[in-house]
PDBQT receptor file of N, H, CA, C and O in Angstrom, charges set to zero:
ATOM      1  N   UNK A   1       2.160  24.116   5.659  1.00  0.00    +0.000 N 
ATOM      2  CA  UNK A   1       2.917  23.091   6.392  1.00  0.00    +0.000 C 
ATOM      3  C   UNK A   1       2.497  21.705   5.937  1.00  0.00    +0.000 C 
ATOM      4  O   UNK A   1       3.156  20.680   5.758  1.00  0.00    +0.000 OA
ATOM      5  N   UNK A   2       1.456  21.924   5.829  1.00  0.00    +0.000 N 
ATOM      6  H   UNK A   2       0.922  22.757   5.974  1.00  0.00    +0.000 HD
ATOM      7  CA  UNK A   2       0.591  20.494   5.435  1.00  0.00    +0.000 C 
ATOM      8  C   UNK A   2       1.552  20.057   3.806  1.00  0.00    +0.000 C 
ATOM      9  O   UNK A   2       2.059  18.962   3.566  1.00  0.00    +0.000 OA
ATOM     10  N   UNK A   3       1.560  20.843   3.225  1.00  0.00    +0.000 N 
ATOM     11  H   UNK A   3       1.148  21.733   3.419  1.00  0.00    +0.000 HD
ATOM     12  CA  UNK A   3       2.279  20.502   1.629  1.00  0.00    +0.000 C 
ATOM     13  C   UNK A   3       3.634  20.286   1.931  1.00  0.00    +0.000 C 
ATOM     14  O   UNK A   3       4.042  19.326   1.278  1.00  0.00    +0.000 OA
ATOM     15  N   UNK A   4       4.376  20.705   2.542  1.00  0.00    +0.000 N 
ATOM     16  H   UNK A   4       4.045  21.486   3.073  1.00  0.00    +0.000 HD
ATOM     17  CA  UNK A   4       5.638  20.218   2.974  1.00  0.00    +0.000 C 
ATOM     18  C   UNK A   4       5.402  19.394   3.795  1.00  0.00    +0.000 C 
ATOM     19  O   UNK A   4       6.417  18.758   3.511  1.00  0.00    +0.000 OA
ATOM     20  N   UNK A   5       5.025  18.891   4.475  1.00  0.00    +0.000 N 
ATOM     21  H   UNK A   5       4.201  19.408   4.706  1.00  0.00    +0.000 HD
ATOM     22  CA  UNK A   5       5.213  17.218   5.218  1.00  0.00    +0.000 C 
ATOM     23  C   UNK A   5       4.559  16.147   4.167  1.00  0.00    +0.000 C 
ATOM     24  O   UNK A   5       4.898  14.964   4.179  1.00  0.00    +0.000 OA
ATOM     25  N   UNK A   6       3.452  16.748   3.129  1.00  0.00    +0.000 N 
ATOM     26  H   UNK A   6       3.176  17.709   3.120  1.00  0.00    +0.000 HD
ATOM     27  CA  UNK A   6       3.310  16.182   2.078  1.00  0.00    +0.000 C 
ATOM     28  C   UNK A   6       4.525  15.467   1.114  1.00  0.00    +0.000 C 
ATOM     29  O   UNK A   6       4.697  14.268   0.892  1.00  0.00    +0.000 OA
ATOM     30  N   UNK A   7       5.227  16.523   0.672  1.00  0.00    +0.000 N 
ATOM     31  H   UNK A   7       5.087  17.496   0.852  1.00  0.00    +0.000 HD
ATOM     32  CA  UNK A   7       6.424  16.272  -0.134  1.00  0.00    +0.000 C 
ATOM     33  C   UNK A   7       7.543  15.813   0.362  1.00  0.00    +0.000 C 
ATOM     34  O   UNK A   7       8.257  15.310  -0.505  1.00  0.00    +0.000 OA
ATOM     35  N   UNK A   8       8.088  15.785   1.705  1.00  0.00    +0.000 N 
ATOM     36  H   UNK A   8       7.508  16.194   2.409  1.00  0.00    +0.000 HD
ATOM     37  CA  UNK A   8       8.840  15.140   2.335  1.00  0.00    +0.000 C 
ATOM     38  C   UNK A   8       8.866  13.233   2.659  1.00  0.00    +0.000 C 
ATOM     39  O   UNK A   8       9.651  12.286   2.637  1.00  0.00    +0.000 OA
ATOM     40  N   UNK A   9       7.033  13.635   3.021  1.00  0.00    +0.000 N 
ATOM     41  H   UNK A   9       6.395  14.405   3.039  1.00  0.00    +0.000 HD
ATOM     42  CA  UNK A   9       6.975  11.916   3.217  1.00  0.00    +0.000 C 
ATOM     43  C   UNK A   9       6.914  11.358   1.826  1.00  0.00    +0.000 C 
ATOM     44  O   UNK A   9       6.975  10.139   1.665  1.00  0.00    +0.000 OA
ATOM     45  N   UNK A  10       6.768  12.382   0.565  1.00  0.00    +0.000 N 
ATOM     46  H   UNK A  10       6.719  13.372   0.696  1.00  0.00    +0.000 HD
ATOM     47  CA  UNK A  10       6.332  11.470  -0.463  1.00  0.00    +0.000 C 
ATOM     48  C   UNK A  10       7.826  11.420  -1.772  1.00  0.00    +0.000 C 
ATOM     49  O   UNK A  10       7.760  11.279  -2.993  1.00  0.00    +0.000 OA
ATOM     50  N   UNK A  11       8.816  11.567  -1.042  1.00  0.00    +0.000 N 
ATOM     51  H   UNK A  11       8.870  11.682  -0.050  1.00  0.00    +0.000 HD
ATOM     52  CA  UNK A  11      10.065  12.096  -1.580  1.00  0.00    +0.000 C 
ATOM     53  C   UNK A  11      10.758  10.499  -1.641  1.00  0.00    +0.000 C 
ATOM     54  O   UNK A  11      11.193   9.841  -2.586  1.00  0.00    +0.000 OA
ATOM     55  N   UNK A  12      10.638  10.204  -0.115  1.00  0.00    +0.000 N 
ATOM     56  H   UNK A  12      10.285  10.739   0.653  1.00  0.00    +0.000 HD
ATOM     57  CA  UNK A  12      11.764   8.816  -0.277  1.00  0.00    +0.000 C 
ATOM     58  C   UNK A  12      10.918   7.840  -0.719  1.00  0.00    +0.000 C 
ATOM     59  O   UNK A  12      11.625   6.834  -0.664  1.00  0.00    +0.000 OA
ATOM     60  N   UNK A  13       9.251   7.325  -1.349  1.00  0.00    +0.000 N 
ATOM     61  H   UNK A  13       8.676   8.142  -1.394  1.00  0.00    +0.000 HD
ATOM     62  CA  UNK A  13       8.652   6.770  -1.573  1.00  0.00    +0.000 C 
ATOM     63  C   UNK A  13       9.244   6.687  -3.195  1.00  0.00    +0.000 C 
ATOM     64  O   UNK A  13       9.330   5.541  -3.636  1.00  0.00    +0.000 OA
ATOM     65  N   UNK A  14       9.577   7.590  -3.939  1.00  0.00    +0.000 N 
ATOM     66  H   UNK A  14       9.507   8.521  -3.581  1.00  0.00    +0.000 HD
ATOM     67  CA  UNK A  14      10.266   7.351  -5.422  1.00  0.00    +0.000 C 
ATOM     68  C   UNK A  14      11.987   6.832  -5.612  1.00  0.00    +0.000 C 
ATOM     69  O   UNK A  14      13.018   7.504  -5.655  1.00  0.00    +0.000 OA
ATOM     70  N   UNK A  15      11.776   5.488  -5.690  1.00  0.00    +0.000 N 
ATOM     71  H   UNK A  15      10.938   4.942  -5.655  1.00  0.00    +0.000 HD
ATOM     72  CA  UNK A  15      12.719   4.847  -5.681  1.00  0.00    +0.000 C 
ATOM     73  C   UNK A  15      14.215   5.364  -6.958  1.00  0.00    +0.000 C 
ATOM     74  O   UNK A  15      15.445   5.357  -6.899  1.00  0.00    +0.000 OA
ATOM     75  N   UNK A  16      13.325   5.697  -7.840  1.00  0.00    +0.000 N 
ATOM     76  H   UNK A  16      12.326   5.702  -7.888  1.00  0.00    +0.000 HD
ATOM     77  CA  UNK A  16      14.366   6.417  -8.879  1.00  0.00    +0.000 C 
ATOM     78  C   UNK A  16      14.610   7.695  -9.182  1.00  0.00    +0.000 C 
ATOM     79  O   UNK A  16      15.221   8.136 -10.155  1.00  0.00    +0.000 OA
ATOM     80  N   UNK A  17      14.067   8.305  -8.242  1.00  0.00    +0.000 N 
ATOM     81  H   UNK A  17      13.570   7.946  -7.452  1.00  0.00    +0.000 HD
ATOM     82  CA  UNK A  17      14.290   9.330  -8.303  1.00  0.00    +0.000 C 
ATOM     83  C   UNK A  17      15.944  10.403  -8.282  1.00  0.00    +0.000 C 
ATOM     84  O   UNK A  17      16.525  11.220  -8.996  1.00  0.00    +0.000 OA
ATOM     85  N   UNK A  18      16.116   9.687  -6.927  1.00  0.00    +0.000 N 
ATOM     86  H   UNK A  18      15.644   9.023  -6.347  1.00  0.00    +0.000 HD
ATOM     87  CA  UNK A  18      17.724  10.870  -6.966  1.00  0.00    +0.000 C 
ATOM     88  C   UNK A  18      18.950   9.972  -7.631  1.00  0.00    +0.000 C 
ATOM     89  O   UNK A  18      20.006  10.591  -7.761  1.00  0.00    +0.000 OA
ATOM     90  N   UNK A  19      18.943   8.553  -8.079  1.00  0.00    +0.000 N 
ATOM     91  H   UNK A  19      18.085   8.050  -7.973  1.00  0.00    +0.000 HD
ATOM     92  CA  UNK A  19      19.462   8.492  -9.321  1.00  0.00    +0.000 C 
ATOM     93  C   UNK A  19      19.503   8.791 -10.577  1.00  0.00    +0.000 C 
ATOM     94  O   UNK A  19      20.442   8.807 -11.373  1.00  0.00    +0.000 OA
ATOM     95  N   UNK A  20      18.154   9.080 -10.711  1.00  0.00    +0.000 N 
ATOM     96  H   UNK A  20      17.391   9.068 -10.065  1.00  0.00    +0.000 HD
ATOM     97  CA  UNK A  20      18.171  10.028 -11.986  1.00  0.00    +0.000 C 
ATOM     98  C   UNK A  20      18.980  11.174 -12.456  1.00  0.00    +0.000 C 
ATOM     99  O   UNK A  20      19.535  11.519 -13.499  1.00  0.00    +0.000 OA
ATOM    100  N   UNK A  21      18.767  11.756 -10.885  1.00  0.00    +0.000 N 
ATOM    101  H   UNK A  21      18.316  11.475 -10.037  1.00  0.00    +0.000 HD
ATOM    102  CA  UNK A  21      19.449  13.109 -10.882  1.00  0.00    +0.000 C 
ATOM    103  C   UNK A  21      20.821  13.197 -10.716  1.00  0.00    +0.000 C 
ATOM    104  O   UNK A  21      21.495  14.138 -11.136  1.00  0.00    +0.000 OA
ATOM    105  N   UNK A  22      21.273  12.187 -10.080  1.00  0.00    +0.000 N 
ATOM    106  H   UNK A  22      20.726  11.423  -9.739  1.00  0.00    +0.000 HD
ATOM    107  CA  UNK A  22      23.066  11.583 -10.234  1.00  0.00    +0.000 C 
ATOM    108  C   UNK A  22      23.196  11.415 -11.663  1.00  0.00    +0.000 C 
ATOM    109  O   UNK A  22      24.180  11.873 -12.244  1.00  0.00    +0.000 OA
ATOM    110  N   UNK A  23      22.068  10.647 -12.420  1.00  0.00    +0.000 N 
ATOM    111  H   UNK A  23      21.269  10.274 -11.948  1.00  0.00    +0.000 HD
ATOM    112  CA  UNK A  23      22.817  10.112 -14.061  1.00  0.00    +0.000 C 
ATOM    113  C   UNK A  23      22.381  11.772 -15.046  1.00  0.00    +0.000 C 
ATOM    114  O   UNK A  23      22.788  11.966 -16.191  1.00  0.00    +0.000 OA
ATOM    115  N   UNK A  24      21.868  12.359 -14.588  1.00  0.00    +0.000 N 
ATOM    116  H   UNK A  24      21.537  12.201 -13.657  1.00  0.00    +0.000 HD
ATOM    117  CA  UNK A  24      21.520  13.528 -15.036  1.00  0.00    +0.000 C 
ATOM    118  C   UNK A  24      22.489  14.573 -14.995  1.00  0.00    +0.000 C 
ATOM    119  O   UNK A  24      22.733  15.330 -15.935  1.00  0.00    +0.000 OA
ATOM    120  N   UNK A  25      23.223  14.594 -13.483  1.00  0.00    +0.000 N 
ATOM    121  H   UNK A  25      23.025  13.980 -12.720  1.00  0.00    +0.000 HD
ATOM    122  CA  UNK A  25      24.241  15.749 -13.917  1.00  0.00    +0.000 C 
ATOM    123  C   UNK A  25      25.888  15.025 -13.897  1.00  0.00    +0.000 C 
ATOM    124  O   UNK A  25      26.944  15.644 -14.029  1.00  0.00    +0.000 OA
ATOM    125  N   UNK A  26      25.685  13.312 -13.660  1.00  0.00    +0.000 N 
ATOM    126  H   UNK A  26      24.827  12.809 -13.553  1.00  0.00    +0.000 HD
ATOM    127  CA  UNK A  26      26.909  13.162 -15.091  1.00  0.00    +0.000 C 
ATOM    128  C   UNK A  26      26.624  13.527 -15.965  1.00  0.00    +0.000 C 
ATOM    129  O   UNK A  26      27.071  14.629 -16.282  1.00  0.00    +0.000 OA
ATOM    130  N   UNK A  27      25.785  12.880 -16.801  1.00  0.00    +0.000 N 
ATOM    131  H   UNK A  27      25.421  11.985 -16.543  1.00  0.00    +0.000 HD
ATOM    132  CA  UNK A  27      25.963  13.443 -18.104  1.00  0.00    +0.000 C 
ATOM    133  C   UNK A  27      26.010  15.098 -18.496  1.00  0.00    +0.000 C 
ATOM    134  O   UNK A  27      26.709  15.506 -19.423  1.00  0.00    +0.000 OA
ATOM    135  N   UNK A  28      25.482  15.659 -17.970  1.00  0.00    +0.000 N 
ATOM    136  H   UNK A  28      24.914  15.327 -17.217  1.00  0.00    +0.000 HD
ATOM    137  CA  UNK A  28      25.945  17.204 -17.859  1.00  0.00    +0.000 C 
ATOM    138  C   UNK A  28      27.281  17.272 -17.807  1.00  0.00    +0.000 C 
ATOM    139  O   UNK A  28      28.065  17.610 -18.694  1.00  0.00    +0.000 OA
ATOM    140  N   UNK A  29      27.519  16.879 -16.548  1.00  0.00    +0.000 N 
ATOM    141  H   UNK A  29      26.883  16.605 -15.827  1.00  0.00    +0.000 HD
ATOM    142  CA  UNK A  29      29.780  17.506 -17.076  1.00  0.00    +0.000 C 
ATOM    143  C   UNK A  29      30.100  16.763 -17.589  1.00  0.00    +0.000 C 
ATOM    144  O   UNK A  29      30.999  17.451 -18.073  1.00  0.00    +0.000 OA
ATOM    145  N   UNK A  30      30.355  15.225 -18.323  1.00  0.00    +0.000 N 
ATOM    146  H   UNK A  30      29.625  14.666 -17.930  1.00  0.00    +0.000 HD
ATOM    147  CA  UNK A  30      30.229  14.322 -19.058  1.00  0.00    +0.000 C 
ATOM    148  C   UNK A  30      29.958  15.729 -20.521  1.00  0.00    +0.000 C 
ATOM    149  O   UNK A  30      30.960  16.337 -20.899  1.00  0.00    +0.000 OA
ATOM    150  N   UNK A  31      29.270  15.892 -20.839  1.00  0.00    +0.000 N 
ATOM    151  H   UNK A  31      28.457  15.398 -20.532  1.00  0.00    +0.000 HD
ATOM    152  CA  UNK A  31      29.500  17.305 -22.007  1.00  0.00    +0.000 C 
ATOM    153  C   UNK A  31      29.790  18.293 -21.892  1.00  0.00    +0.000 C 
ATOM    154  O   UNK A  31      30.181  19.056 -22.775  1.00  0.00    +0.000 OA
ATOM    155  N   UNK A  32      29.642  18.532 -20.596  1.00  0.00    +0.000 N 
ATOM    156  H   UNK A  32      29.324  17.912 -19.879  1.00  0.00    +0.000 HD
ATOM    157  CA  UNK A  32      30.953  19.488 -20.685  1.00  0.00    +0.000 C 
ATOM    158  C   UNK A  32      32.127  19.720 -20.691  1.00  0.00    +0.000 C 
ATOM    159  O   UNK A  32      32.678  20.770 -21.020  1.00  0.00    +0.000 OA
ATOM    160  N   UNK A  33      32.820  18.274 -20.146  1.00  0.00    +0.000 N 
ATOM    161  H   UNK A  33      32.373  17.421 -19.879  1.00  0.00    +0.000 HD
ATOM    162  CA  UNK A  33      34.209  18.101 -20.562  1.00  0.00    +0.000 C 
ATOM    163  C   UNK A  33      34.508  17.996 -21.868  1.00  0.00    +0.000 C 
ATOM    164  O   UNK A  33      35.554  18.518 -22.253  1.00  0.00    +0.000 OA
ATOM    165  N   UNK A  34      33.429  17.119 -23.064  1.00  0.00    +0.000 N 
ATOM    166  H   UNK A  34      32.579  16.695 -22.752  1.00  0.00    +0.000 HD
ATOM    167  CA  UNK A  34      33.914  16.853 -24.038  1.00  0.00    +0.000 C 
ATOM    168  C   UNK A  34      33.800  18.086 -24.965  1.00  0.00    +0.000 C 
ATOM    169  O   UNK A  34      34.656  18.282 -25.829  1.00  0.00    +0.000 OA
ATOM    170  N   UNK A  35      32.598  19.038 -24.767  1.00  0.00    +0.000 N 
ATOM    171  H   UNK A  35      31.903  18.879 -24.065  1.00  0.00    +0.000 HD
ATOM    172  CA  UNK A  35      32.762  20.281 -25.438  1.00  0.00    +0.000 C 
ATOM    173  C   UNK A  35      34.542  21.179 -25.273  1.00  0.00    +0.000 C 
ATOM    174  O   UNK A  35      35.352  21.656 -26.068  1.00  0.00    +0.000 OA
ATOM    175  N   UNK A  36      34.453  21.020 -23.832  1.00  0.00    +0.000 N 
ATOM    176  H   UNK A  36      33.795  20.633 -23.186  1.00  0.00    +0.000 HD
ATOM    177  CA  UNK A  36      36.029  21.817 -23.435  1.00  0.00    +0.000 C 
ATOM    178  C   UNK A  36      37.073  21.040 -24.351  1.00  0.00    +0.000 C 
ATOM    179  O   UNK A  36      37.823  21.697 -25.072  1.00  0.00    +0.000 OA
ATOM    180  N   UNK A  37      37.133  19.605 -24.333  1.00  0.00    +0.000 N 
ATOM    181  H   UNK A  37      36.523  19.071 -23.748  1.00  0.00    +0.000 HD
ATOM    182  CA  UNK A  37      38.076  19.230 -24.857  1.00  0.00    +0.000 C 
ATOM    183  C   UNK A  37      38.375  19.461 -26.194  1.00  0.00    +0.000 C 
ATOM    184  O   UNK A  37      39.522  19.408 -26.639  1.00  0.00    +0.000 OA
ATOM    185  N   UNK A  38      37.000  19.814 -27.105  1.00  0.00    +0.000 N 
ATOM    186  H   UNK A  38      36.069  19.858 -26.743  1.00  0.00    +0.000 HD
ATOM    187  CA  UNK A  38      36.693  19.440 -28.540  1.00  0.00    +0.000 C 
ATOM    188  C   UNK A  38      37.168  21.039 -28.633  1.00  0.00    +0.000 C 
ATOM    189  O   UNK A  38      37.767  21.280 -29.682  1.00  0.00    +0.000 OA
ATOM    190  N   UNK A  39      37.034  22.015 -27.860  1.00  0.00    +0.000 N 
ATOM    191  H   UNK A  39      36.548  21.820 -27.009  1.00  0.00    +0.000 HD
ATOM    192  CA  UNK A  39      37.524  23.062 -28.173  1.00  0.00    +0.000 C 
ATOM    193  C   UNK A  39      38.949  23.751 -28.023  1.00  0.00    +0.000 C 
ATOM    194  O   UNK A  39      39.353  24.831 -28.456  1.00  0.00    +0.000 OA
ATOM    195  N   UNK A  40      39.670  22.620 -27.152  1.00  0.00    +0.000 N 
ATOM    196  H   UNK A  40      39.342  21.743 -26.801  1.00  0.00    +0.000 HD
ATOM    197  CA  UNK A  40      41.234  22.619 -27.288  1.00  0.00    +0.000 C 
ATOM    198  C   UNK A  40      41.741  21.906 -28.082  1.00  0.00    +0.000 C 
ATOM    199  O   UNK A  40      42.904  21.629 -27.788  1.00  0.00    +0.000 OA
ATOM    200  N   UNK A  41      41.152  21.205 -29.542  1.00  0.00    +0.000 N 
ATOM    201  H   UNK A  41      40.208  21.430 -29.780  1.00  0.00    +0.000 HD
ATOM    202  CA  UNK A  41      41.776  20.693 -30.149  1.00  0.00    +0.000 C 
ATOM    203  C   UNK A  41      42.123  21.583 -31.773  1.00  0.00    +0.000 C 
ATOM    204  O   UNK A  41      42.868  21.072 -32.610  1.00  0.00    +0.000 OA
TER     205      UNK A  41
């Protein structure tokens, strides 16, 4: 319990964190559209 109230309080303390992970899985379908597209051409 102790490690989870650990990681919870220490989650919103990383300011860049869950933008990362927004610019992370654009760019994921961001290639995956362009693979799909590159393969309907």
């Amino acid at each position: 319990s102790i490690i989870i109230e650990e990681a919870e309080a220490g989650a919103p303390q990383i300011p860049g964190y869950e933008p990362l992970i927004v610019i992370g899985a654009t760019i994921i379908v961001y290639i995956g559209i362009v693979a799909v597209k590159k393969k309907k051409l």
